[in-house]
C-alpha positions in Angstrom: 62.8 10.7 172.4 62.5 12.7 175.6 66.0 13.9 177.2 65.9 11.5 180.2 65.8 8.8 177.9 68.9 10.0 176.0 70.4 11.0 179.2 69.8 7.1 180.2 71.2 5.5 176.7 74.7 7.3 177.2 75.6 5.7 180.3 76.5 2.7 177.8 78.8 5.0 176.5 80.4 7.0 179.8 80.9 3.3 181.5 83.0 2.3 178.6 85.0 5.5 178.3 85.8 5.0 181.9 87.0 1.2 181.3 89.0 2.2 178.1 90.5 4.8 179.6 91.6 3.1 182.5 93.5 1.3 180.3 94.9 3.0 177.6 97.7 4.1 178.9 99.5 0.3 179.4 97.5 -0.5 175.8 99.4 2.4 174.5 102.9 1.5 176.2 102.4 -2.0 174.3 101.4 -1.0 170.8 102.6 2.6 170.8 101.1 6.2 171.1 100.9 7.0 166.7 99.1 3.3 166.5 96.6 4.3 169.4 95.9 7.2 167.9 95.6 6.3 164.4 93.0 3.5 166.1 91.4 5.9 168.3 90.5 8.3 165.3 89.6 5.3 162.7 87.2 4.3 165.7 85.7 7.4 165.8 85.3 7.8 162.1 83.3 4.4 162.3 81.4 5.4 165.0 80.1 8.7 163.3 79.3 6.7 160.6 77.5 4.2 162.0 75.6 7.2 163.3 74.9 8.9 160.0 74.0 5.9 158.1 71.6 4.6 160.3 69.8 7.4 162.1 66.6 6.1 161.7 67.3 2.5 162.6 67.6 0.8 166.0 67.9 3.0 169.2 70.7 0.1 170.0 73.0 0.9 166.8 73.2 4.4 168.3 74.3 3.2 171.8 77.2 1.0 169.8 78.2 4.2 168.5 78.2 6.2 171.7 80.1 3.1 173.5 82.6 3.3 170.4 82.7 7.0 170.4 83.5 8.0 174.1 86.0 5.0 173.8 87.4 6.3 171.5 88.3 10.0 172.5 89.0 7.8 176.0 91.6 5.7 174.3 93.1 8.4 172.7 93.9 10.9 175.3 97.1 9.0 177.1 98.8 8.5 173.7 98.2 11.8 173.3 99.6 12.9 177.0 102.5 10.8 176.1 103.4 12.4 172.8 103.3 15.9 174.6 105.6 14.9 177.6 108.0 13.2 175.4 108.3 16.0 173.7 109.5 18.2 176.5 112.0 18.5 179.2 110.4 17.1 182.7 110.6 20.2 184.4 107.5 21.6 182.1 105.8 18.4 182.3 102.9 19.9 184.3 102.6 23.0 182.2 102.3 20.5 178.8 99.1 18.4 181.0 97.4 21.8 181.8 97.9 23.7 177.9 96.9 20.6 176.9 93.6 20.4 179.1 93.1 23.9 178.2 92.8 22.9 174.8 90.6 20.2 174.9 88.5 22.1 176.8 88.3 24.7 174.3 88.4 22.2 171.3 85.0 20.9 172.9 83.3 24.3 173.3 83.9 25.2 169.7 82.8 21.7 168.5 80.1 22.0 170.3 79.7 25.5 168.9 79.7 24.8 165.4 77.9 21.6 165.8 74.9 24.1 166.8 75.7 26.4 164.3 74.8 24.0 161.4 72.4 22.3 163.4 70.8 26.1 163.2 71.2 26.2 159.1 68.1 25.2 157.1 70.7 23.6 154.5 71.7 20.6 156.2 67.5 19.6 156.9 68.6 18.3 153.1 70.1 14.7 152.9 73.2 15.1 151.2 73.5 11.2 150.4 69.7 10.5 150.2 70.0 8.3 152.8 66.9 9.9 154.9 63.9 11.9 153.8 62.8 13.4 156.8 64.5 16.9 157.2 65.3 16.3 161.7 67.4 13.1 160.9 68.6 14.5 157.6 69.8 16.8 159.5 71.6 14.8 162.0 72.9 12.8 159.4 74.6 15.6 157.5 76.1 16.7 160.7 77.8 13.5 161.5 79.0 13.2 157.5 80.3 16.9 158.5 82.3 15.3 161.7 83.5 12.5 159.8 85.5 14.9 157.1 87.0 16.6 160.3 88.0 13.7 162.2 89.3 12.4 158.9 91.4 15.9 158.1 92.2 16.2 162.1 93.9 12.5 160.9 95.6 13.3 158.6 97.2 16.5 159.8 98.2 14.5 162.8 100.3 12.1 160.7 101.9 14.9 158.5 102.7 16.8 161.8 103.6 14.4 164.0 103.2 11.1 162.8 105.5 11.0 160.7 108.2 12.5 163.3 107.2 9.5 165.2 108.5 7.5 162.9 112.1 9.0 162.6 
């Protein structure tokens, strides 16, 4: 597909990030910040797997899984704000927003980093699952397999770190 035309298919995705994340903060006041974010990353995981399993299908199952996606990380980030502020004493409330844009910000470069990196490695051109035989959305697939472990491990750390803290 030419860019314009995958420029076009993510505004799907960037008009429901907006809507979700207009709301997620009084979602998240109702059913909690670790339940958002547990949803918010099992969302995610579905979405990247929608992606990897079905690559070479439909130009619409990819939208779904943009829509899901940047809902997702949408839905996500005022549980997240949340967890921070709680965590500290008002006074360094504004410091906590800003370290914690800071690292988003840098969590995205170096996603986007090592995204490239093994987009750059003839390994992944190799279906892993041998789902696809075509060596682009082999690729593609592999890479989305790849961000599925991460989100999954990125999970997990969050509720042995703080989850279960939560809970207490």
């Amino acid at each position: 597909m030419k860019l314009d035309t995958i420029s076009l298919l993510m505004i799907p995705g960037f008009i429901g990030a907006t809507i979700v994340g207009a709301l997620s903060g009084k979602i998240a006041k109702y059913l909690g910040s670790k339940q958002c974010i547990t949803i918010a990353m099992s969302c995610i995981v579905v979405s990247l797997l929608l992606g990897a399993f079905f690559v070479q299908t439909s130009v619409v199952v990819l939208v779904i899984s943009m829509v899901l996606f940047s809902g997702s990380f949408a839905f996500m980030y005022a549980p997240l704000i949340d967890s921070c502020i709680r965590t500290i004493e008002k006074e360094k409330a504004g410091t906590v927003v800003g370290f914690y844009n800071l690292t988003l910000s840098v969590a995205m470069s170096i996603g986007i980093a090592y995204t490239a990196a093994m987009m750059d490695n003839s390994s992944m051109q190799t279906s892993f699952l041998g789902i696809t035989n075509n060596s682009n959305t082999s690729m593609f697939s592999n890479i989305l397999f790849i961000l599925v472990l991460i989100t999954l491990l990125s999970l997990s750390l969050y509720w042995v770190l703080v989850g279960r803290k939560a809970t207490k």
